[in-house]
N, C-alpha and C positions, 0 to 999 in steps of 0.2 A: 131416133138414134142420135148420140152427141157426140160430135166432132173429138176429136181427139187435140185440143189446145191447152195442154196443160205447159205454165210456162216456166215450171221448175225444170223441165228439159231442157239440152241444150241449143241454144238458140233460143232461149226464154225469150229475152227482150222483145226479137222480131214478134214471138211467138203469144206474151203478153200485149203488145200492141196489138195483133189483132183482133186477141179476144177483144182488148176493150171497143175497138173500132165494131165488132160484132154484135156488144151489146148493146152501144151508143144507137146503132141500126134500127137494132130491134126494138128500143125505146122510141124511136123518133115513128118508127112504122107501127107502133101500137098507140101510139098520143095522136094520132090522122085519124082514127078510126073510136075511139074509146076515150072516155077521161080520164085523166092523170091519176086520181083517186082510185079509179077501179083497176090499174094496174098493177099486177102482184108482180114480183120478183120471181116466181114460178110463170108468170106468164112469161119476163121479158129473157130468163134461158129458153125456155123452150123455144121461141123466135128466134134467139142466136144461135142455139144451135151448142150453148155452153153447159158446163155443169153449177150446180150453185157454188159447189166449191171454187169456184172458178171466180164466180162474180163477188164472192165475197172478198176474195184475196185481194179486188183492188178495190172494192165498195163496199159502204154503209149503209149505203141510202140510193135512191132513184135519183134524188137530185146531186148527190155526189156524179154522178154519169154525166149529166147534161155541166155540170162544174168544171167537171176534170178536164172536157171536149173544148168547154169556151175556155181556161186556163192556157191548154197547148196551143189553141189558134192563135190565143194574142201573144205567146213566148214566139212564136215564130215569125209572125209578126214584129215585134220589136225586133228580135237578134236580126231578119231583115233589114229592119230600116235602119239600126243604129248603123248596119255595117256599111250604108250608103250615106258616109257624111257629106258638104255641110247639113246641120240639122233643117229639116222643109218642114213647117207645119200643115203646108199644101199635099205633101206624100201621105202622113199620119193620116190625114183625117181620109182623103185618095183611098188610102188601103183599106182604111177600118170599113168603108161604105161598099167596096168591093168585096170584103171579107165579109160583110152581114148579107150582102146582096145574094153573094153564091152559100149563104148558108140560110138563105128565104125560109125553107121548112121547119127549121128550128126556132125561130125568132116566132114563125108564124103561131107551131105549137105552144109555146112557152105563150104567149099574148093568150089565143082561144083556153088556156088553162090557165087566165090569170096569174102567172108567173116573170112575166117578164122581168119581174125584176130582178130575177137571176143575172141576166145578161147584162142588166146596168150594173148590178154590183158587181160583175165580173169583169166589165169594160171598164173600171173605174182607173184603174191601175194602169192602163196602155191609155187612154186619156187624158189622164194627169200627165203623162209623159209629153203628149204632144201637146198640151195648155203650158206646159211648163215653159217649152220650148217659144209657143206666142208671146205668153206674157213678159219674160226674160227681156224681150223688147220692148217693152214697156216701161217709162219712166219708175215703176213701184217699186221698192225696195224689197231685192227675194225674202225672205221670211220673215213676210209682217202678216198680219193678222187677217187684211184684206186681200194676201194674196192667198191665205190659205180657204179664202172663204169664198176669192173669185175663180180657183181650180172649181171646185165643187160647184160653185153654180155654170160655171160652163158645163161641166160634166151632165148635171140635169138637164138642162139646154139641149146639148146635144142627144140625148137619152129619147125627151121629146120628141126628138123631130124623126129621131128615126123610126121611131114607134109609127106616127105622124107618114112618115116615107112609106111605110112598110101596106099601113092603112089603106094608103091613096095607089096602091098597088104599084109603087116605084117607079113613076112616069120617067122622073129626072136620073138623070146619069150619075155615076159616081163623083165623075168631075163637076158635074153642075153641085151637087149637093159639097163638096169639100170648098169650091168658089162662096158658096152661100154664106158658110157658115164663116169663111176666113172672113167677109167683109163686115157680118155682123159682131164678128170680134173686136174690131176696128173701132 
């Protein structure tokens, strides 16, 4: 039986949130169990509990789902921390490690489904942000060539290590791991 969340009613919004929080679910609780590959779009309504009409209204694709999920975290994310000025590279990096941490099972699925790189290329954007913010202090002149190319390798860097963190089953702390990484910026 399927829920009734259609979000052309009123109260869509709340009401499109949830679906999508529904079927983010039901992807995440079928990639624990099954490969990536073998899940159909008929598998992952009938886990949420949605209609397809439902999942297509805001998806193309499976990995539109796991996109759209890391998209909102890191928009909230920033509109947070911009709203705590002055700019910390020490918060940025703080959050991002807390945000992957409490979101373990995804990063996990995405890695065992060789995907990870979803997540870097989604993390690339709230990154840049907070490299921008390190290097600023740094003698280099904002848009030269080596700075648009020492964002991107920090971005990697850090991608690394989290993968790296995630691995080693996230012994270190958020703050340990944001401390690490500021000194190797250094």
């Amino acid at each position: 039986m399927k829920k009734n969340m259609d979000s052309t009613k009123p109260g869509g919004n709340s009401q499109n949130k949830l679906v999508k929080e529904c079927i983010f679910s039901a992807l995440m609780q079928l990639m624990e169990c099954r490969q990536y590959g073998e899940i159909t779009i008929t598998d992952i309504t009938q886990k949420a509990g949605v209609s397809r009409i439902s999942y297509y209204r805001n998806y193309s694709s499976k990995e539109d789902i796991i996109k759209d999920y890391i998209d909102e975290m890191h928009k909230q994310l920033i509109k947070d921390l911009q709203e705590n000025v002055p700019y910390d590279a020490y918060k940025y990096l703080y959050k991002f490690f807390e945000k992957s941490r409490s979101n373990m099972q995804l990063i996990l699925n995405l890695v065992r489904s060789n995907m990870s790189y979803i997540y870097l290329d989604r993390s690339k954007h709230f990154l840049q942000i907070a490299f921008d913010g390190v290097l600023r202090n740094r003698r280099s002149a904002p848009n030269t060539l080596v700075r648009k190319f020492e964002i991107n390798f920090l971005v990697g860097g850090v991608y690394e290590v989290l993968i790296q963190w995630f691995n080693n089953g996230m012994i270190e702390t958020s703050e340990q791991m944001a401390s690490v990484l500021l000194i190797l910026f250094q």
